[in-house]
N, C-alpha and C positions, 0 to 999 in steps of 0.2 A: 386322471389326465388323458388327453385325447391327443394321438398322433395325426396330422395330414398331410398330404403331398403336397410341397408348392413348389414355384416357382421364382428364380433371383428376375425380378422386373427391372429394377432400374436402381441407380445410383445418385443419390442427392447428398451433397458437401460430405458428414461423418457421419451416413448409415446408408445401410441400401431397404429396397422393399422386396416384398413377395408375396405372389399369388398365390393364394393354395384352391385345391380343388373343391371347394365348399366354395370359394367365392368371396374371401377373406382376405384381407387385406394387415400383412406385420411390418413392423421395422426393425431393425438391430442394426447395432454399431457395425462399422466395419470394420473386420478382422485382419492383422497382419496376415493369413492365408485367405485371400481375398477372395471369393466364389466368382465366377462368370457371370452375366446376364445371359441367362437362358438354362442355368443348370440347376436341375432337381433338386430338390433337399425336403428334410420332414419338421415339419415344426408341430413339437409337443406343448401344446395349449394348456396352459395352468394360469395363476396368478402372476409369473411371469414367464410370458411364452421364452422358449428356447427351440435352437437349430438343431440336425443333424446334419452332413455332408452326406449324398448319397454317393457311393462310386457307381457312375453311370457314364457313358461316356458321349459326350454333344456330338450330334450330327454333323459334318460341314454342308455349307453351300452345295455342291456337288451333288455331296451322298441323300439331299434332301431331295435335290432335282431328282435323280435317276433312281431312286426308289419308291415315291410320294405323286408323283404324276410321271403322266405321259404326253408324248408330243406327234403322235402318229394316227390319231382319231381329231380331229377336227371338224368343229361345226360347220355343216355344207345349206343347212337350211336358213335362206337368211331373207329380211323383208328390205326392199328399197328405203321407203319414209317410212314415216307416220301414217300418214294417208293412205299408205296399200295393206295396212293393216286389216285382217279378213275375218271374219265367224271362225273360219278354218285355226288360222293363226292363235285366235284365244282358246281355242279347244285344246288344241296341241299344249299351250302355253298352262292349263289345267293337269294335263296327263304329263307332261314331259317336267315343268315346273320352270321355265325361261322362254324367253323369245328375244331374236338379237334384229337389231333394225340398223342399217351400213348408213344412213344417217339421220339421226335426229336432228343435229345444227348444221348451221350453214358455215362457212370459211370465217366468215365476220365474226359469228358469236364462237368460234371455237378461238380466233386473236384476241376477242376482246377479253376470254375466260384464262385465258393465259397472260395475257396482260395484268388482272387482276390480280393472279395468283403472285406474279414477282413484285406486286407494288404491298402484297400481302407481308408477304418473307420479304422484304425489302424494310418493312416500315413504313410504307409510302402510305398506307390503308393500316390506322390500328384498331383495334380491338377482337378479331377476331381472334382462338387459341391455335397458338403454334405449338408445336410436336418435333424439339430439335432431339437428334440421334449423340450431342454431344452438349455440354455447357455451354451457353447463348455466349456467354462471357470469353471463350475462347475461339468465339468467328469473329474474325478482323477483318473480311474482302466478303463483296457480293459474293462471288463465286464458291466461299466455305461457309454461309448459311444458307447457300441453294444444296450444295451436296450434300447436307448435315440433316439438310428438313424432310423428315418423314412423313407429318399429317398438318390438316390444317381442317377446324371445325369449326361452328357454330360462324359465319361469314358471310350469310346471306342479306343479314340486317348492314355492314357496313360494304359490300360491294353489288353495286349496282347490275351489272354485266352476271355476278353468277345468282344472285336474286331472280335474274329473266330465265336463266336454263330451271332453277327448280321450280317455277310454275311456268317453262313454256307451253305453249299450247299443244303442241303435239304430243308432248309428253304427257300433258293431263288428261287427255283425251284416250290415250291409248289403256290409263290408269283406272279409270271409269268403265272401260270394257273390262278390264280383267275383274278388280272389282263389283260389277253392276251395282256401283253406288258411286256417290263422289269421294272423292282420295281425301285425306289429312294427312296437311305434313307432319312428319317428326323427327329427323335430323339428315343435318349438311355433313358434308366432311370431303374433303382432299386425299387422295392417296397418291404419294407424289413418285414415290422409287428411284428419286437420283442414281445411277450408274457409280456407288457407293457401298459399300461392304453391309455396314451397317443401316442406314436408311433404305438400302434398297434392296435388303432381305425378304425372307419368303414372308408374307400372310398366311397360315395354316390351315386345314380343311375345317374349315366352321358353320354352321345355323347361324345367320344377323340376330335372329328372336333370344339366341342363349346369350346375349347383351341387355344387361339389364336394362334400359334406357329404351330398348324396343320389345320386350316382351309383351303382348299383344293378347286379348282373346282371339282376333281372328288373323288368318296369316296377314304381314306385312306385305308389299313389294320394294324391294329394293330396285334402283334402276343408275346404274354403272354409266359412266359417258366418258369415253377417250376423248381427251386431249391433243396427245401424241400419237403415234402409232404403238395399239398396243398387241406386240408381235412373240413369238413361240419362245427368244430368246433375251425377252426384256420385263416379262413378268406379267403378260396378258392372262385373262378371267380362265380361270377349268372350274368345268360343272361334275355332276356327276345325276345325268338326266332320271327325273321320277323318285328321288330320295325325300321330296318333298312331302310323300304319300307316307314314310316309315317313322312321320311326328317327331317331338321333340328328343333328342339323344343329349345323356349327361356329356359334358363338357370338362376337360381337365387344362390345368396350369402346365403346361410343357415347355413350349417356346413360345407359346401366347397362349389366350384362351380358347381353345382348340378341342375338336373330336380326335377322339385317343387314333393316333399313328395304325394300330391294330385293325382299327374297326374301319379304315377308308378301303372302299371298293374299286383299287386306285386301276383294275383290267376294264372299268366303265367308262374312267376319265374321258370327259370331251374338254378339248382345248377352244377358245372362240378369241383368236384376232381380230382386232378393229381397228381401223382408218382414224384420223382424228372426226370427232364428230359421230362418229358410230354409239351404238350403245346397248347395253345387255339388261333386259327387266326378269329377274326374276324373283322367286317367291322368297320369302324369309325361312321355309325350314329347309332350301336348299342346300346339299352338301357344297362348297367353292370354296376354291383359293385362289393364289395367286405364289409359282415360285419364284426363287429369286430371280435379281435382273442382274444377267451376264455379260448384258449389251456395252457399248462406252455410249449409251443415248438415256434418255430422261423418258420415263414413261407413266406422263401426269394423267388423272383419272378424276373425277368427281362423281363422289358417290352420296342417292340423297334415298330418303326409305318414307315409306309411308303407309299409310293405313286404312282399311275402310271407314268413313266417318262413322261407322255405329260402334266399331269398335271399342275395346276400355284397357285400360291398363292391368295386365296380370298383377294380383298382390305378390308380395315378397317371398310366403307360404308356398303360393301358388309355381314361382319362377324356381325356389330352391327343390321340389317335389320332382319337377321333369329335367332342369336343365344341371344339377350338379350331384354332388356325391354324399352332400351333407345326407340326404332322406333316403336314396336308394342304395349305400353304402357300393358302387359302384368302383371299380378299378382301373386303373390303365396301366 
């Protein structure tokens, strides 16, 4: 039998799930001593997997903030548009691993991207996946599946307005520079952080690439665009500049799919505020998070990734070797 670390992910009707550090997906009943979402446990892999409870003790909100990042380096290097984007700017953007541009959209497309998003969570636009923080079935008012909603993905095919941000033009253009080739998309997503306990929790210090869905031969870019203002005390972007150069790092199940708490270089941390409209491009083996939001304000994001068109998909082999614990029998 084989022991692994995972993680309590989520709760559906009479089981919960978990992540373990290989990358592995379990279910079991739920127990009248019911585990937390977010708390460690070991599950011994046989014919039929079973738990153990780990005594470890959960972070709070708080103790995440003021351990895990800092708020007192802030990014000062910043580009008007698109357009003043320079040779200089991509250079940096190689060695540093981001570039942040104060605005890529205009007033219009950042209402009209926010519009789209409530007609989304609303029902007014269906088919795109929603990411509620509680049972759909227990929001009765617009306002408790606005607080409730954490993500929103795959959305570009049914919303017109945020279809034009992932191929706007300056944004492909600046794609093209960094790459010297032209970009492929490969996915949309919403990161919304309602001013809510739970939806609007931290994102953990992660690699976009240790997501299976984006492992890549060659680096991604990921490129961030505030909606709202995304500010020191609402859950705005931290980098942690040139970690992009130290390749792939296994990834563990903690409180999300995350580089282990131990290994963040959290005395580098750069914090990057943006304006609505603003936006942050950077590389896929970028260290970033985002902690939680303290704010009483909503601090909507659209986050979309992409690739050089020569690029190829890592195989399965290939993404479990660098990015988890299954092959490098790796620890947190």
């Amino acid at each position: 039998m084989t022991r692994v670390k995972g993680m309590v992910h989520s709760f559906e009707d009479d089981h919960f799930k978990v992540l373990c550090d290989n990358n592995q997906w379990f279910e079991f009943p739920i127990p009248g001593d019911r585990p937390a979402v977010g708390e460690r446990i070991v599950v011994i892999v046989g014919d039929q997997p079973v738990y153990e409870r780990l005594d470890a003790k959960l972070l709070s909100a708080r103790e995440i903030a003021d351990t895990l990042y800092r708020f007192d380096q802030v990014e000062t290097k910043r580009i008007p548009t698109a357009d003043d984007v320079t040779e200089e700017d991509i250079q940096r953007f190689a060695e540093q691993g981001y570039l942040v541009i104060d605005q890529l959209l205009n007033e219009q497309e950042v209402a009209d991207a926010l519009q789209a998003i409530d007609d989304i969570i609303q029902l007014r636009i269906v088919g795109p996946r929603l990411q509620f923080m509680k049972k759909e079935s227990q929001l009765n008012t617009p306002e408790e599946r606005t607080l409730a909603m954490r993500k929103l993905h795959r959305f570009i095919d049914f919303a017109p307005a945020l279809h034009h941000i992932c191929f706007h033009p300056g944004l492909q253009r600046v794609l093209e520079r960094v790459f010297g080739e032209s970009a492929r998309f490969l996915e949309d997503q919403a990161i919304l952080k309602p001013p809510s306990a739970e939806a609007g929790g931290e994102k953990p210090w992660h690699q976009d690439m240790a997501y299976g869905q984006l492992s890549q031969t060659k680096m991604i870019c990921g490129v961030w665009v505030a909606l709202d203002e995304a500010s020191l005390d609402n859950g705005c972007m931290h980098v942690i500049p040139g970690t992009h150069h130290q390749g792939a790092v296994p990834h563990f199940a903690v409180r999300d799919w995350q580089i282990c708490d131990a290994h963040i270089e959290v005395e580098r941390d750069v914090a990057i505020p943006l304006k609505p409209g603003g936006a942050l491009f950077f590389a896929g083996m970028l260290h970033h998070g985002t902690p939680p939001n303290f704010s009483g304000r909503r601090r909507q994001a659209l986050q979309f990734h992409y690739c050089p068109d020569s690029s190829e998909r890592m195989t399965p082999k290939q993404f479990k070797e660098v990015f988890t614990s299954e092959m490098s029998g790796a620890e947190c």
